[in-house]
C-alpha positions as CSV (number, residue, x, y, z in Angstrom):
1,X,0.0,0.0,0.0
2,X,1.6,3.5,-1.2
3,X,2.1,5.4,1.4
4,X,-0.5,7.8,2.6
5,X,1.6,11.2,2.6
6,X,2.4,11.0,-1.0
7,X,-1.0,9.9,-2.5
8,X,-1.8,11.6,-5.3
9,X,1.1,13.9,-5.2
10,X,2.6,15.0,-8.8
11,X,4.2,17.8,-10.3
12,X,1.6,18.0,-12.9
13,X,-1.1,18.2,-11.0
14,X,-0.1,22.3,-10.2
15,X,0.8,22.7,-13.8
16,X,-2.9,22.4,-15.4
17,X,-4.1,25.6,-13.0
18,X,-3.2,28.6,-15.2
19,X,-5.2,26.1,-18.4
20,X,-8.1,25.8,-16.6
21,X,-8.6,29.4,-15.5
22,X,-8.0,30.6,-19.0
23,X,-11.0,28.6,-19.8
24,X,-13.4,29.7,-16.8
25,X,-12.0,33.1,-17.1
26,X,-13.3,32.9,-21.1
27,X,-16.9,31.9,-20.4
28,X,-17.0,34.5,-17.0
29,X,-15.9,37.0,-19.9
30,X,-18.3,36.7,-22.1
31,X,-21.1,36.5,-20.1
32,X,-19.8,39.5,-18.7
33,X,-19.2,41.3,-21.7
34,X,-22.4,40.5,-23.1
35,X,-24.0,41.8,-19.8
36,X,-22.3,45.2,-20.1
37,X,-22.6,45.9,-23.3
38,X,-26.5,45.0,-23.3
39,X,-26.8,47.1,-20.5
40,X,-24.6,50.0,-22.4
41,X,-26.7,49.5,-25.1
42,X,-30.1,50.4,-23.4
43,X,-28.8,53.1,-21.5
44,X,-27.3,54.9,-24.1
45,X,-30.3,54.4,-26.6
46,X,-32.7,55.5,-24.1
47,X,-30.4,58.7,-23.1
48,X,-29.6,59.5,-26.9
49,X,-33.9,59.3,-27.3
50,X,-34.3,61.3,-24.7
51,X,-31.3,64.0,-26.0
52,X,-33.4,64.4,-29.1
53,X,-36.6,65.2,-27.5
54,X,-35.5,67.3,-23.9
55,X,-31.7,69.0,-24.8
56,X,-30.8,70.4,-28.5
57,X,-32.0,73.8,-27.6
58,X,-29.6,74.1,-24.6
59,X,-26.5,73.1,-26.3
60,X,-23.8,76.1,-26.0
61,X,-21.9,75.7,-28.8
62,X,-24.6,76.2,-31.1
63,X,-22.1,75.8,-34.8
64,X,-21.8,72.0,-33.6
65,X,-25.2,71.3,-33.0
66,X,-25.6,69.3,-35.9
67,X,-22.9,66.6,-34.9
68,X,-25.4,66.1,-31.6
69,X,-27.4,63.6,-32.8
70,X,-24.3,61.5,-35.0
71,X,-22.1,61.5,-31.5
72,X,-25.7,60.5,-29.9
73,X,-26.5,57.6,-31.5
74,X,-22.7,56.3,-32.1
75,X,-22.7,54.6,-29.0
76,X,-25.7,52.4,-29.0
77,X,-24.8,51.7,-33.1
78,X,-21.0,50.1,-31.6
79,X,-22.7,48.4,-28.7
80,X,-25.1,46.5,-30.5
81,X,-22.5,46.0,-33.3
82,X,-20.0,44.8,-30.4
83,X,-23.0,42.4,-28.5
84,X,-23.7,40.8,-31.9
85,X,-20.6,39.8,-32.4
86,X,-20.0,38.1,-29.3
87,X,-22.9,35.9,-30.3
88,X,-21.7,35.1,-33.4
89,X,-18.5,34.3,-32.4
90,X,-17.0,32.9,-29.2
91,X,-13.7,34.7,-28.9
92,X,-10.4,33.3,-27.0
93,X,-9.8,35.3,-23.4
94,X,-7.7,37.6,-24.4
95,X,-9.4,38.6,-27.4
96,X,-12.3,39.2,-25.3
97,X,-10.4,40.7,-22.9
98,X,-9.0,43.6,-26.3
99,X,-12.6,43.8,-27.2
100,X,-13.8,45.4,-24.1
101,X,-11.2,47.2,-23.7
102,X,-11.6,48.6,-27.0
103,X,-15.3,49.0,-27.0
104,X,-15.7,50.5,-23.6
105,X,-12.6,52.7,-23.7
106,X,-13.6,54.5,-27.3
107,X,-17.4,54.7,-26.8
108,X,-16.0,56.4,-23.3
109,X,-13.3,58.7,-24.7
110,X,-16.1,60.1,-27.5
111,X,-18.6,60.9,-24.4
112,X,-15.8,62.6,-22.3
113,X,-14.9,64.6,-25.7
114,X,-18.8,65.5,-25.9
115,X,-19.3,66.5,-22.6
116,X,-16.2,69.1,-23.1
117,X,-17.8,70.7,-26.0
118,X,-21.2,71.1,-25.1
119,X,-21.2,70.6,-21.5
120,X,-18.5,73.1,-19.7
121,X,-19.8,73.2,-17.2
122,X,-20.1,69.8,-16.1
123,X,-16.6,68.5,-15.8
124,X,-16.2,64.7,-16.9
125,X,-15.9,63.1,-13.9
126,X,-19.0,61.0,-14.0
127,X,-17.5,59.3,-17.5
128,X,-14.6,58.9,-16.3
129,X,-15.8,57.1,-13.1
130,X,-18.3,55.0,-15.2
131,X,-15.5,53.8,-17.0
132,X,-13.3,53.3,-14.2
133,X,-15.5,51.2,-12.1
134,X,-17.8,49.4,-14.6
135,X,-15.3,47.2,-15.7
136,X,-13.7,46.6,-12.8
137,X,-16.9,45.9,-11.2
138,X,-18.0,43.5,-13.7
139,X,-15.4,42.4,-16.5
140,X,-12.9,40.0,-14.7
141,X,-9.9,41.3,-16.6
142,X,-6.2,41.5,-16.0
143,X,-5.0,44.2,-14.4
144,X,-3.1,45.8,-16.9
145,X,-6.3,46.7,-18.9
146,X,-7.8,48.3,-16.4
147,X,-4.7,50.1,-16.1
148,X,-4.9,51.2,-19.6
149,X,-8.5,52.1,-18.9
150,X,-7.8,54.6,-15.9
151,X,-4.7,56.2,-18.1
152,X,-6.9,56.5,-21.6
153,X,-9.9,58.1,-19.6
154,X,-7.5,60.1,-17.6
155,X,-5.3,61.7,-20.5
156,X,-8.6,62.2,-22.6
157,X,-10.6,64.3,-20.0
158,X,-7.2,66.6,-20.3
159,X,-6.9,66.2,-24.2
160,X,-10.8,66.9,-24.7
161,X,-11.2,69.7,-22.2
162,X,-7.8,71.5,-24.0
163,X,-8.7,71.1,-27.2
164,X,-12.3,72.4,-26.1
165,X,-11.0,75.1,-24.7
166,X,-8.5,76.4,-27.2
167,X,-11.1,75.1,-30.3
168,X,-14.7,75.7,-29.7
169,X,-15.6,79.3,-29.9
170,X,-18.3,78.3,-27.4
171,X,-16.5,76.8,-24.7
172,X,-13.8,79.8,-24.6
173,X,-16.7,82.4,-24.1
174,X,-17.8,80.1,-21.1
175,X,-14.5,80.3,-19.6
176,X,-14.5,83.8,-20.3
177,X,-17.0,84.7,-18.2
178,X,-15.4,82.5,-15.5
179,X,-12.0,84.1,-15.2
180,X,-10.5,83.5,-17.9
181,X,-7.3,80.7,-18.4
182,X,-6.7,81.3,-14.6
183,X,-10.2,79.5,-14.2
184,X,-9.7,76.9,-16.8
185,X,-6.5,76.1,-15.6
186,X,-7.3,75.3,-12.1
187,X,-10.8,73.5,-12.7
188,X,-8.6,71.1,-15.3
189,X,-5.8,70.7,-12.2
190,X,-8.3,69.5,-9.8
191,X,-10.3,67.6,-12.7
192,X,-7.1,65.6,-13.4
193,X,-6.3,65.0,-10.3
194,X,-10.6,63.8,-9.3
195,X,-10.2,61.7,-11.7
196,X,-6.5,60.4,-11.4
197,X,-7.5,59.4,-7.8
198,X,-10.7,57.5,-9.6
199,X,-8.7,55.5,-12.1
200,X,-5.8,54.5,-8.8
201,X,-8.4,53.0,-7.0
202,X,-10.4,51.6,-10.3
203,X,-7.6,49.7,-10.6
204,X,-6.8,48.2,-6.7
205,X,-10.6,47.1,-7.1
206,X,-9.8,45.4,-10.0
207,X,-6.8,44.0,-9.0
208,X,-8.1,42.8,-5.8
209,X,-11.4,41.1,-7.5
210,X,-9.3,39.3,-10.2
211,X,-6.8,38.1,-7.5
212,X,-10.2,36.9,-5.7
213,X,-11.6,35.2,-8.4
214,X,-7.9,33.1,-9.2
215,X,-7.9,32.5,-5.7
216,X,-11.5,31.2,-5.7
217,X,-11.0,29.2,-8.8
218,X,-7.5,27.3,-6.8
219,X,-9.9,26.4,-3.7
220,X,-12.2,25.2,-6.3
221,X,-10.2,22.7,-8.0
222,X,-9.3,19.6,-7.2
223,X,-6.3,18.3,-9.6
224,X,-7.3,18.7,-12.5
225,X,-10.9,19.0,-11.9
226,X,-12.9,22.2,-10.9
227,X,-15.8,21.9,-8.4
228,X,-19.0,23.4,-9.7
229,X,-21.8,21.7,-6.2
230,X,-21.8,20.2,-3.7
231,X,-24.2,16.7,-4.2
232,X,-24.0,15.0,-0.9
233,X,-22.6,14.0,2.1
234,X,-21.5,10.5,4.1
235,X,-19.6,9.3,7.1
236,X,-16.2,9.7,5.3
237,X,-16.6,12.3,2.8
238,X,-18.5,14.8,0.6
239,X,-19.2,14.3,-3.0
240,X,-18.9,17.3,-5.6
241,X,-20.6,17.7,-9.0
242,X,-17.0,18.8,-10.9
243,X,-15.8,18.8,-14.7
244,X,-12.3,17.7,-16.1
245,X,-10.5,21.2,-16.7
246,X,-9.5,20.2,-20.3
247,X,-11.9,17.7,-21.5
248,X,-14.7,19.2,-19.9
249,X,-16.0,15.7,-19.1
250,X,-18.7,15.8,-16.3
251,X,-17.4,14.4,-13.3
252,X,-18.1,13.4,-9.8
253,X,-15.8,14.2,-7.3
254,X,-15.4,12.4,-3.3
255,X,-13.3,14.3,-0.8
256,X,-12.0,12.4,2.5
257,X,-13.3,14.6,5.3
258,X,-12.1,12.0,8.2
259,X,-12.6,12.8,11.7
260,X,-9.9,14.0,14.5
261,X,-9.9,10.6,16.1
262,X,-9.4,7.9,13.6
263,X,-8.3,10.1,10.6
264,X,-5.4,8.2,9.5
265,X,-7.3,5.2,9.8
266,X,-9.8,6.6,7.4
267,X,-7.2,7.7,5.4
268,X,-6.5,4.2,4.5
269,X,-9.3,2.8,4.1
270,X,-10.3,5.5,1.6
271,X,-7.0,5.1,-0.5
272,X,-8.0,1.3,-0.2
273,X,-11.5,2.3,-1.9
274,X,-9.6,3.9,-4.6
275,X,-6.6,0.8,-5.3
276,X,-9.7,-1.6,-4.8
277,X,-12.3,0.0,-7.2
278,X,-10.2,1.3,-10.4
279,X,-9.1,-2.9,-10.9
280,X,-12.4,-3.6,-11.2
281,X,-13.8,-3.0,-15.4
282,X,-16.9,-4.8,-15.1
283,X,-19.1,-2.7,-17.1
284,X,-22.0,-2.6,-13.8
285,X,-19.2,-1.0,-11.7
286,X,-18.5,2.5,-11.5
287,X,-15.6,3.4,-13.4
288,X,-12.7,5.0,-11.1
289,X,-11.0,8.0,-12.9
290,X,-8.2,9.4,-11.2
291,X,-7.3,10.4,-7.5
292,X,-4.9,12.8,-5.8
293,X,-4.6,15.6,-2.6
294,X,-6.2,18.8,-2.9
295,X,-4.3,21.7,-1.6
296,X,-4.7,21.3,1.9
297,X,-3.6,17.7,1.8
298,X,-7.3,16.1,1.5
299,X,-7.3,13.1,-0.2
300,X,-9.9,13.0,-3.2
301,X,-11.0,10.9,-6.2
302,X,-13.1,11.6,-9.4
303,X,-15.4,8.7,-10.7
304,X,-17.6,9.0,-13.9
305,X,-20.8,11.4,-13.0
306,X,-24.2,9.1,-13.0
307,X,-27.4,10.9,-14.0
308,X,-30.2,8.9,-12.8
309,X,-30.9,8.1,-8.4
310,X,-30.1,5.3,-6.4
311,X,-32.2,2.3,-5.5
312,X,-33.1,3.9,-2.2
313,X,-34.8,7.2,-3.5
314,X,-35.9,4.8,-6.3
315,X,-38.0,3.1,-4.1
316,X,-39.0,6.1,-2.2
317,X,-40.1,8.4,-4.4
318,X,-42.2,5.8,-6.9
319,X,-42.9,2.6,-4.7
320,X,-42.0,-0.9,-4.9
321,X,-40.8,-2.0,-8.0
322,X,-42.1,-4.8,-10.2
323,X,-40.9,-7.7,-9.6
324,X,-39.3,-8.3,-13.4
325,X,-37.9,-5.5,-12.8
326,X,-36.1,-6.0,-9.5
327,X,-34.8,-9.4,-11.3
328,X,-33.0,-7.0,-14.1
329,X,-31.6,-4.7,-11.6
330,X,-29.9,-7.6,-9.3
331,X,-28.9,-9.4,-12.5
332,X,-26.6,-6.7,-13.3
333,X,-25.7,-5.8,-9.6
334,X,-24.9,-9.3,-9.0
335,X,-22.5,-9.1,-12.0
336,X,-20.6,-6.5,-10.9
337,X,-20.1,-8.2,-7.7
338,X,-19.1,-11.7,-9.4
339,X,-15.7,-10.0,-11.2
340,X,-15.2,-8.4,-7.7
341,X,-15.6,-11.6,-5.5
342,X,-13.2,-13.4,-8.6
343,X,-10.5,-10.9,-7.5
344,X,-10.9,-11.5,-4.0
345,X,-12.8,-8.3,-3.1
346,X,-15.9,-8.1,-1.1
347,X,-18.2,-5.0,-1.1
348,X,-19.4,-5.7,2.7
349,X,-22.1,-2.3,2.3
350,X,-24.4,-3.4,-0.4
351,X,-27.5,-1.6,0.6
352,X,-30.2,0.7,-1.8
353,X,-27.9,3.2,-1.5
354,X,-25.1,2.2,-3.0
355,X,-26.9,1.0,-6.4
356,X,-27.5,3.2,-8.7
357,X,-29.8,3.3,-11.8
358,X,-29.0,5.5,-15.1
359,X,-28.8,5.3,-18.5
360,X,-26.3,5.0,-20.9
361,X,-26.1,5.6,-24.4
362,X,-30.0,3.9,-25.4
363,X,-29.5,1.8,-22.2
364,X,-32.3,2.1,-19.9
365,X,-31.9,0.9,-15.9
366,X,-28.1,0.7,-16.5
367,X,-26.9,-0.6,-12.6
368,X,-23.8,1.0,-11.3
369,X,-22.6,0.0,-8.0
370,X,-21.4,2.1,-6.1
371,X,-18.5,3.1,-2.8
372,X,-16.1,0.4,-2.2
373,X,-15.2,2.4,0.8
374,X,-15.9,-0.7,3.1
375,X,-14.2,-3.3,1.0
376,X,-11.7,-5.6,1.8
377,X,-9.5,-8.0,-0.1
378,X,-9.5,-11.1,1.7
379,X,-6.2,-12.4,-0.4
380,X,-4.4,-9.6,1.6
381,X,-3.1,-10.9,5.1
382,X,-2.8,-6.9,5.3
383,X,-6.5,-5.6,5.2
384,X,-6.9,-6.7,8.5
385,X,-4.9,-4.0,10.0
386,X,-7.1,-1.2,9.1
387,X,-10.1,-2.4,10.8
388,X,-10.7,-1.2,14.2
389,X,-11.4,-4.1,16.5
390,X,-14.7,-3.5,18.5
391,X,-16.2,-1.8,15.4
392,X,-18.7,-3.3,12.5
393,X,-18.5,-2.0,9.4
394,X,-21.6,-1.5,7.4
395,X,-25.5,-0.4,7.2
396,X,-27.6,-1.7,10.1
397,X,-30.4,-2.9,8.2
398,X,-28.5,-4.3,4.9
399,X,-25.1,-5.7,7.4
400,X,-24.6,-9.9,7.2
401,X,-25.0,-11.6,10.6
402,X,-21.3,-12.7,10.3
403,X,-20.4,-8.8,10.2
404,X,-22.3,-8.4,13.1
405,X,-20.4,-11.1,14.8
406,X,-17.3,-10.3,13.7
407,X,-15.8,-12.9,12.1
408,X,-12.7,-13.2,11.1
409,X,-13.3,-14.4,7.4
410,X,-16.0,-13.1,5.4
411,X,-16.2,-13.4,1.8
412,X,-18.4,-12.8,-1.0
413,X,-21.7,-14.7,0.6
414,X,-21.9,-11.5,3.3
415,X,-22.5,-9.5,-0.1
416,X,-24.9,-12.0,-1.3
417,X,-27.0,-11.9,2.2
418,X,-27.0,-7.8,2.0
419,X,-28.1,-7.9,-1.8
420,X,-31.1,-10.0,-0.5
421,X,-31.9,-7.2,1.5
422,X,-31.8,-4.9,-1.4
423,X,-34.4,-7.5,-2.8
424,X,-36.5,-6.9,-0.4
425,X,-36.5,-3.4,-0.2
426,X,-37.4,-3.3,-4.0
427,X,-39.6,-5.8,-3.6
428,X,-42.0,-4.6,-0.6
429,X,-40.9,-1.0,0.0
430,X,-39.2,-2.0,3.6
431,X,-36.3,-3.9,4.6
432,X,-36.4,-7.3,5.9
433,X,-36.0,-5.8,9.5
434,X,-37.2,-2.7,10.5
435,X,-36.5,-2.2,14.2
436,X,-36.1,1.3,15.9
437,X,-32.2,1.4,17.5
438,X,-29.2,0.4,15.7
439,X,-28.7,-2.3,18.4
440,X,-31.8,-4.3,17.7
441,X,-31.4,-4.4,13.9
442,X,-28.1,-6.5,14.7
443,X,-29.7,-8.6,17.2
444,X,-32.6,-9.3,14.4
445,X,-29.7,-10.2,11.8
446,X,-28.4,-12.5,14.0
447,X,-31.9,-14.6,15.7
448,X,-34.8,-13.5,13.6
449,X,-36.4,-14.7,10.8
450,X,-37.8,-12.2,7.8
451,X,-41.5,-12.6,6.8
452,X,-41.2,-14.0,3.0
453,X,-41.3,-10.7,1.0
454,X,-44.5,-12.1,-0.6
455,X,-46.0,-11.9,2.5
456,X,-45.8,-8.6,2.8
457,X,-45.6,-7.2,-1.0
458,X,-48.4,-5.1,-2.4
459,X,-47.7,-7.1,-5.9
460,X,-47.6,-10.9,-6.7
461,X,-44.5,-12.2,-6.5
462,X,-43.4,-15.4,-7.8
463,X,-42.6,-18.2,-5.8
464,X,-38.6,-18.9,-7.1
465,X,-38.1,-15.0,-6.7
466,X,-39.6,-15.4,-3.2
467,X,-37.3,-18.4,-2.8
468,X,-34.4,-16.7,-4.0
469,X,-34.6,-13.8,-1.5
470,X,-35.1,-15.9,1.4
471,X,-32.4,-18.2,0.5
472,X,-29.9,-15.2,0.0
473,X,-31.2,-14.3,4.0
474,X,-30.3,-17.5,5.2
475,X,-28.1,-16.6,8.6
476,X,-25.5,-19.7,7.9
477,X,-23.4,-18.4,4.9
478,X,-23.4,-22.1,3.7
479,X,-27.1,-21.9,3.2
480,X,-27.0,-18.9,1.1
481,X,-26.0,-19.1,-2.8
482,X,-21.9,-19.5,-2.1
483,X,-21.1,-17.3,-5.4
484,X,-22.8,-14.3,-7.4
485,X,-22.8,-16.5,-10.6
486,X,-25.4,-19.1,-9.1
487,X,-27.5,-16.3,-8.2
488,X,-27.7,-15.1,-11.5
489,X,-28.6,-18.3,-12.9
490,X,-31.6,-18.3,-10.4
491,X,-32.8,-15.1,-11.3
492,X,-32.5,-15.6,-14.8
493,X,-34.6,-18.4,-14.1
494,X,-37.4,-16.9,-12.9
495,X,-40.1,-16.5,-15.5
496,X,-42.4,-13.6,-15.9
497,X,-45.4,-13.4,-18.1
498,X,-44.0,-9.9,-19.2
499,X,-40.2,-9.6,-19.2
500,X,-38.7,-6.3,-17.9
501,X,-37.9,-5.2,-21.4
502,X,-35.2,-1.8,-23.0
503,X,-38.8,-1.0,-24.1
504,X,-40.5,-0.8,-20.5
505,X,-37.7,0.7,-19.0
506,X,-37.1,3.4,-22.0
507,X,-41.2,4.5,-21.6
508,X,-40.6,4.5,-17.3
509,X,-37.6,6.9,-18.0
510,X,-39.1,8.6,-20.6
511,X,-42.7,9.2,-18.2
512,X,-40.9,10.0,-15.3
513,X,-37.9,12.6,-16.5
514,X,-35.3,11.2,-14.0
515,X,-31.9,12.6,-14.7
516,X,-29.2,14.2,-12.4
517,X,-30.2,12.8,-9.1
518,X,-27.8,12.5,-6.5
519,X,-24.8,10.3,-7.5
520,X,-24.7,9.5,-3.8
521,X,-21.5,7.5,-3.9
522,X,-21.6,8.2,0.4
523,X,-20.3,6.3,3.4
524,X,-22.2,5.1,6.2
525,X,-24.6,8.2,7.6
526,X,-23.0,9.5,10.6
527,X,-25.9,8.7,12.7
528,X,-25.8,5.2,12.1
529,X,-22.0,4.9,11.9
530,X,-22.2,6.6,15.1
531,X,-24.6,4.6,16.4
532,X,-23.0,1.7,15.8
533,X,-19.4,2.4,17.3
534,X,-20.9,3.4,19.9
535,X,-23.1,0.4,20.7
536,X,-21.5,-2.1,19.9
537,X,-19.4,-3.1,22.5
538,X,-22.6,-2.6,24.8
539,X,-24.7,-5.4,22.5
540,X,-21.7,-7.7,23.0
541,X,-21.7,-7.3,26.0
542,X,-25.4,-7.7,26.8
543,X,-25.5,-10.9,24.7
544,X,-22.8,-12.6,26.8
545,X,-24.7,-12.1,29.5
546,X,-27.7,-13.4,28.4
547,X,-26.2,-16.2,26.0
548,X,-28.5,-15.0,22.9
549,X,-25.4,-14.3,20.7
550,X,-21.9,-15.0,20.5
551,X,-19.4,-12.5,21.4
């Protein structure tokens, strides 16, 4: 086993980073872009509307009055030729990055030079702080355009209100009757400076929100895979809806979250769950991408992203299932579990939970199963040393009596007993013991007897399947099926008068809409794990006592 401090450790990991927020920085930019400019191009069409009907009469420089409704509508013509380009074409980062810069900074500069000429009196302070902060409030650039912003807004409020000043016949006489160049000198000096102290702090803001955003984007990746939600949570971990950074694959994503007390021991036992699962290819198994350390050394690994919900909300939210179809869903779960018993691996928390339905490709009620967080390889003299003594493993009401017992050896038959529980659940809507405390559910694994799920069914079912599920219950291991292969040949003997058919389950899917359910690939819920650990040494005891059980 690799050593737990360098899991997932590689230089490469680091070096996929900058890629990735290139190509979130890309679609954040045009959204953006296509945000402010629609916005621009409202604004400015409403206020060049408005010009035409409320202001031409009170222009000052009365020669240039004719240019008033050209300089008017100029802006909303380039933003609505800028926005429809940005929907035609889908333009790299840095292009779109040029593009704003370009568009904002020139539609800016014209309305400073406007203002100059026919508006004196009314120094440019409020372009220049529109086009200070608007892009630094809302396009996640680099901070060297904003920096060109501030000093292009900057130098054309002095360049405009100079040239205004020394060209328009109009705005000379209003400075005439100001004070002359004395006047105009010292409104421009504190003009520049107004609006040099605008464009310094445009462009901390927009320094600080792009460093933000980077530094958001780092806390949201994990290797090379960026988080977009959280799906779920378990006893050891959390489970993220992510996508590959390059391939943009859809992805699902587990995080070890262990707790202060047995966190190393966790540790193990989820790198096991990694080693274990990615040997397994069996088409009914969830497929193991990669794994690795985020940066603040948790341990993580990305499996293939399941639209569809387990058996558990299955059940829930639509009832028990027919009984051809519960035959089609355990055929396939009981094939995943044959490669895995074939390699020596046992699942050990088979329960609703942790089988999922989904489609793939035309495939209707594909099975995946799920979390091999509680596996064990019973070939490795080794495995043994990462299970706590006192401590069961696995789901109270889906655990084999010889987990509960805590035997030494358990192999693939324990699977075999909990997928007979799934049965049951599938079958009659309740498990095959339903008692109130974690406690009594062992003590029911171990000394009761299930009703036949027939008896309790709200559907026929036939006879062999009723067979089949009890025998799967049997407490002796030796009574059960002894392999996942013989329990495929039962089920595929059981005959139905209408087959679960790819035409059934493609009209259920297609009625019911399911897609992006919970890939809950979780642990034990803390309140049972809990529950568990912490009654278990309590039931043993009691049972010596009373000689009902074994210790």
């Amino acid at each position: 086993m690799s050593d737990p401090s360098t899991i997932g450790q590689s230089p490469d990991l680091a070096t996929t980073t900058g890629a990735s927020f290139e190509l979130e920085l890309q679609e954040l930019l045009l959204e953006r872009c296509r945000l402010v400019f629609t916005l621009a191009f409202a604004i400015s069409a409403v206020m060049a509307a408005a010009g035409l009907m409320l202001l031409p009469q009170q222009e000052v420089t009365s020669g240039l009055i004719a240019w008033v409704p050209v300089l008017r509508f100029v802006h909303p013509i380039t933003f609505a030729l800028a926005l429809g380009a940005l929907y035609v074409t889908k333009p790299s980062a840095s292009a779109l990055q040029m593009i704003a810069l370009v568009v904002l900074v020139s539609n800016l500069v014209l309305a400073i030079f406007s203002l100059s000429i026919f508006r004196p009196d009314q120094p440019p302070f409020l372009g220049v702080a529109l086009g200070v902060f608007i892009p630094a409030a809302f396009i996640p650039w680099q901070t060297r355009y904003q920096v060109i912003t501030g000093v292009a807004l900057v130098l054309a409020a002095v360049v405009a209100q100079v040239w205004a000043y020394s060209s328009v016949p109009g705005v000379l006489e209003y400075w005439a009757q100001r004070g002359g160049v004395r006047a105009f000198r010292g409104d421009l000096l504190f003009g520049t400076l107004g609006n040099a102290v605008i464009a310094v702090v445009g462009v901390i803001a927009s320094h600080t929100l792009y460093s933000l955003r980077k530094t958001a984007h780092k806390a949201e990746r994990m290797g090379n895979y960026m988080i977009r939600e959280l799906l779920g949570k378990g006893g050891m971990g959390e489970v993220y809806r992510a996508q590959h950074a390059h391939i943009r694959r859809p992805t699902a994503v587990k995080v070890m979250r262990p707790s202060a007390e047995g966190g190393q021991a966790a540790m193990v036992r989820f790198e096991r769950e990694v080693q274990l699962s990615s040997t397994l290819t069996h088409p009914n198994t969830i497929t193991i991408y990669d794994f690795g350390r985020t940066v603040d050394n948790q341990f993580f690994y990305a499996m293939e992203y399941l639209d569809g919900l387990d058996l558990e909300q299955l059940v829930q939210r639509y009832g028990p299932l027919p009984p051809e179809r519960v035959v089609h869903i355990l055929i396939q779960a009981c094939g995943a579990l044959d490669e895995a018993h074939a390699r020596g691996i046992i699942h050990r928390d088979i329960k609703p939970s942790n089988i999922y339905i989904t489609q793939r490709g035309r495939l209707y009620d594909f099975v995946k199963v799920l979390d091999f967080g509680l596996a064990k390889q019973i070939t490795d003299p080794k495995a043994v040393s990462v299970t706590k003594t006192g401590v069961v493993f696995g789901t109270p009401r889906y655990i084999s009596p010889e987990a509960v017992q805590g035997a030494e050896v358990i192999d693939g038959r324990a699977d075999i007993y909990c997928l007979g529980a799934v049965a049951y659940w599938l079958l009659t809507g309740r498990a095959p013991f339903d008692s109130g405390s974690a406690v009594e559910l062992l003590i029911d694994h171990l000394k009761a007897t299930p009703i036949a799920p027939s008896a309790v069914a709200e559907t026929p079912i036939p006879e062999q399947l009723d067979a089949i599920v009890m025998k799967c219950l049997q407490k002796k291991p030796e009574e059960r099926f002894q392999i996942a292969e013989q329990l495929i040949e039962a089920l595929e003997a059981v005959s139905f008068a209408e087959p679960w058919t790819q035409d059934r389950a493609r009209d259920w899917w297609q009625i019911h809409g399911i897609a992006s359910e919970l890939p809950a690939a979780q642990d034990l819920p803390p309140t049972e794990e809990v529950a568990i650990q912490a009654d278990i040494s309590q039931f043993f005891f009691e049972a010596e006592q009373t000689g009902e059980a074994e210790a």
